[in-house]
C-alpha positions in Angstrom: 37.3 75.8 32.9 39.1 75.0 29.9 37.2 71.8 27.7 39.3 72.7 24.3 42.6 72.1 23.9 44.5 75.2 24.0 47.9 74.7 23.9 48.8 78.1 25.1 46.6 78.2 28.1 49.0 78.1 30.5 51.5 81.0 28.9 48.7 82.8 28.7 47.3 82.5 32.3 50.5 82.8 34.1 51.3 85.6 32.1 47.7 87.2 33.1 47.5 86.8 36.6 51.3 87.8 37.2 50.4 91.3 35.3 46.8 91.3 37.8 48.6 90.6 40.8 51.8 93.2 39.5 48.9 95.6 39.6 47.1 95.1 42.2 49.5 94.1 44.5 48.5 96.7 47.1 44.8 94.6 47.5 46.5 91.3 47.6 49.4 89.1 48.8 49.4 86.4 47.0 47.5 85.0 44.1 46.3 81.0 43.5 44.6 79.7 40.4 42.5 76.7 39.9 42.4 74.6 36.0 39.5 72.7 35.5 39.9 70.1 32.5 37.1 67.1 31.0 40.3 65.2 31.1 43.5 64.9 30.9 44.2 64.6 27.1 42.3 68.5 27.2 45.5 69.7 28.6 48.3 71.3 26.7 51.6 68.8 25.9 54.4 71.3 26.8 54.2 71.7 30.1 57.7 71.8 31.5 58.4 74.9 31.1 55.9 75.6 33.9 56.5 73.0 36.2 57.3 75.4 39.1 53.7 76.8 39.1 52.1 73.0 38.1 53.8 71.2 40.2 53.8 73.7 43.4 50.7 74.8 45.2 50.1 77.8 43.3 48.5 75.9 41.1 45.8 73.0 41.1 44.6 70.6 37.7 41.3 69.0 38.5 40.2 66.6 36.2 36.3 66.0 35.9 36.8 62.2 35.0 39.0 61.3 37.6 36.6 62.4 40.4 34.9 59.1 40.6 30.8 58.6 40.7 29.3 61.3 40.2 26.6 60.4 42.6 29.3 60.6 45.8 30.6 63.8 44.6 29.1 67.5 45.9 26.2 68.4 43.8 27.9 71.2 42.4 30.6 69.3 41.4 28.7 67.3 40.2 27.0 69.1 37.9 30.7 69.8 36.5 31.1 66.4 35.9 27.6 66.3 34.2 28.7 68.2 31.2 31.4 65.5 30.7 28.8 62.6 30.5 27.3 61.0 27.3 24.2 62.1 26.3 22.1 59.0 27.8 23.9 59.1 30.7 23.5 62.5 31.6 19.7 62.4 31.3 19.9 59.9 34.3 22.2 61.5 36.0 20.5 65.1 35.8 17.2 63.4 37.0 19.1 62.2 40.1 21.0 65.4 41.4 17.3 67.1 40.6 15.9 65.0 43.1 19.2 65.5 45.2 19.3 68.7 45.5 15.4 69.3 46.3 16.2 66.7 49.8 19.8 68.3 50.2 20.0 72.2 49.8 17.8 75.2 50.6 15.2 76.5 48.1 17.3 79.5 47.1 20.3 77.5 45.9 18.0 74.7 44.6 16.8 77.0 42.0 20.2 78.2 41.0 20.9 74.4 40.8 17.8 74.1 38.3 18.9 76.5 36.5 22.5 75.4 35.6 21.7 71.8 35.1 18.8 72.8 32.6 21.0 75.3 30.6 23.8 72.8 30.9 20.9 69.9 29.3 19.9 72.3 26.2 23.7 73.0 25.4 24.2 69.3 25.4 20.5 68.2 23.6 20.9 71.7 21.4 18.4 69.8 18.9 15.8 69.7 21.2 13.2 71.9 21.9 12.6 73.5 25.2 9.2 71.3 25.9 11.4 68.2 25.0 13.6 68.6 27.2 11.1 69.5 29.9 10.2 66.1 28.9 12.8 64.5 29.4 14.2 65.2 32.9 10.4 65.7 34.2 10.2 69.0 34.7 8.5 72.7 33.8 11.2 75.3 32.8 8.8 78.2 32.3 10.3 80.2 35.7 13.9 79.2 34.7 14.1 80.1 31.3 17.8 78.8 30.0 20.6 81.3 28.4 20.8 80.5 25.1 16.4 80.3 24.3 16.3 83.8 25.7 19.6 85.0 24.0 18.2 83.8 20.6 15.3 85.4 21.2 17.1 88.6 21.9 18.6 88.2 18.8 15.5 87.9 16.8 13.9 90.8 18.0 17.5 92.9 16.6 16.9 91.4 13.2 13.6 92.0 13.3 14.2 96.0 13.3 16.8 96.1 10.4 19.0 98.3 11.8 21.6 98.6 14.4 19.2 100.8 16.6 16.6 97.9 17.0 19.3 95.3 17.4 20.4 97.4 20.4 17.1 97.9 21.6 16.5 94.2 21.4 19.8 93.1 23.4 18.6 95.8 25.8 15.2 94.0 26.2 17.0 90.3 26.6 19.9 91.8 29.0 17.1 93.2 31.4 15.0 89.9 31.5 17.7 87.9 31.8 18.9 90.0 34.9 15.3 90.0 36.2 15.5 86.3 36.2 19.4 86.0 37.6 18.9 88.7 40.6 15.1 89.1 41.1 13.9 92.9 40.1 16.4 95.7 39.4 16.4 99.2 40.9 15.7 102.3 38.9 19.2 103.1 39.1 21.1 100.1 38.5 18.2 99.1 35.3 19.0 102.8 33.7 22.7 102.2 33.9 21.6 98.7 31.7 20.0 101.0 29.6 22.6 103.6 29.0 24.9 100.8 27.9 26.7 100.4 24.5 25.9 97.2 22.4 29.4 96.3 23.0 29.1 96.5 27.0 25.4 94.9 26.5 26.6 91.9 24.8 30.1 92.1 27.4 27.5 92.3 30.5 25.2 89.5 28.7 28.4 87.1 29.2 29.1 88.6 32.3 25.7 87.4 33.8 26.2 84.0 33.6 28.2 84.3 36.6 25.8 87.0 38.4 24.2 85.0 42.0 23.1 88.7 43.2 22.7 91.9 42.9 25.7 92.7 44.5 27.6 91.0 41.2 25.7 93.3 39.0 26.5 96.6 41.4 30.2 95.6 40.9 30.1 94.8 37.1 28.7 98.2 36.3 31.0 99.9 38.8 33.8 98.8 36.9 
C-alpha cells in the first residue's frame, strides 16, 4: 500500500522481490506482487522502463477511487477505500460497514473489523480524543483499544523513567498488551521471548503486529 508518492517504488520493489525469490527460489516458483494506490496521481511518472512487469500479470495496480461505491464493495475493501474518504464522509461511511459487518461476518472477524476501522478513524480524526470518537461512530472502544493511544502511552511510561532502561521496560509493557489484545493471552514461552527482546526488535515487532491475526503470526515473527 503505497499513499505517498515515491517515485522510486517500483525500482525498488522489483529489485526486492527478484533478490527474495533469487533466494528463496528452492520454496517457490514464481513470485506476484500486488500495488495498492489512493489514486492514480500517487503513482510514480516513469514507468516505462518497467512496463514488462506493469503491463503483464506479474503485476496488478489497484486504485482505491476507481473501485466504485464503497457500499457495493467487500467490507474489507472497503475499509481500504475508507482511508481515502473526506473526513465527513468517512464518519458515515464507517457507521455503515459497522452495522455491515455485525449482519454479514462472524464475531471473530467482526472484531478484527472494529478494530481496523477505529484505528483507521483516530489516524484520520488524530485531534480527537478517544471518547470523541466513540462518539462519533456510536460506539465503546474500551475492549479494542487503537494502535497509536496505546503506543503513546508506551511511550510515556519510557520517559517517565529517564533512562534507556525504563524506556525499554516501558515498550516491553506496551508490546505485551498490545499482543494480548491482537492474539488473546500469550504462552510462557512465546511472552519471555517478548521479554528477552532488544528495544530495537521491540519497537521492529511493535510494527510487526499490526499485521499479527494469530498466534501463529507471532510464533513465526519470533522464529525468524
Amino acid at each position: 500500500m503505497q499513499f505517498q508518492r515515491d517515485e522510486q517504488l517500483y525500482e525498488r520493489v522489483f529489485a526486492e522481490s527478484s533478490l527474495y525469490f533469487y533466494r528463496n527460489s528452492s520454496r517457490f516458483s514464481d513470485w506476484q506482487a500486488v500495488v495498492i494506490y489512493p489514486s492514480r496521481n500517487t503513482e510514480q511518472s516513469k514507468i516505462y522502463p518497467h512496463r514488462s512487469f506493469l503491463n503483464g500479470e506479474q503485476v496488478t495496480r489497484i486504485y482505491l477511487d476507481e473501485l466504485g461505491d464503497i457500499r457495493s464493495l467487500p467490507v474489507w475493501v472497503a475499509l481500504m477505500v475508507l482511508t481515502t474518504n473526506e473526513d465527513e464522509q468517512a464518519t458515515e461511511e464507517a457507521k455503515y460497514l459497522l452495522k455491515r459487518s455485525q449482519r454479514e461476518t462472524p464475531q471473530s472477524e467482526n472484531n478484527a473489523i472494529i478494530e481496523l476501522l477505529t484505528t483507521i478513524m483516530v489516524y484520520k480524526f488524530e485531534n480527537k480524543s478517544q471518547r470523541e470518537v466513540e462518539s462519533m461512530l456510536g460506539i465503546t472502544l474500551r475492549e479494542t483499544r487503537v494502535y497509536r493511544e496505546i503506543k503513546e502511552e508506551g511511550r510515556e511510561e519510557g520517559r517517565e523513567e529517564g533512562r534507556e532502561e525504563g524506556r525499554e521496560e516501558g515498550e516491553k509493557s506496551l508490546i505485551l498488551r498490545q499482543l494480548t489484545r491482537r492474539v488473546g493471552e500469550l504462552p510462557q514461552q512465546a511472552r519471555s521471548q517478548v521479554e528477552s527482546l532488544s528495544l530495537e526488535q521491540l519497537e521492529n515487532l511493535g510494527e510487526a503486529l499490526l499485521d499479527f491475526t494469530s498466534l501463529d503470526d507471532l510464533q513465526a515473527w519470533l522464529a525468524k
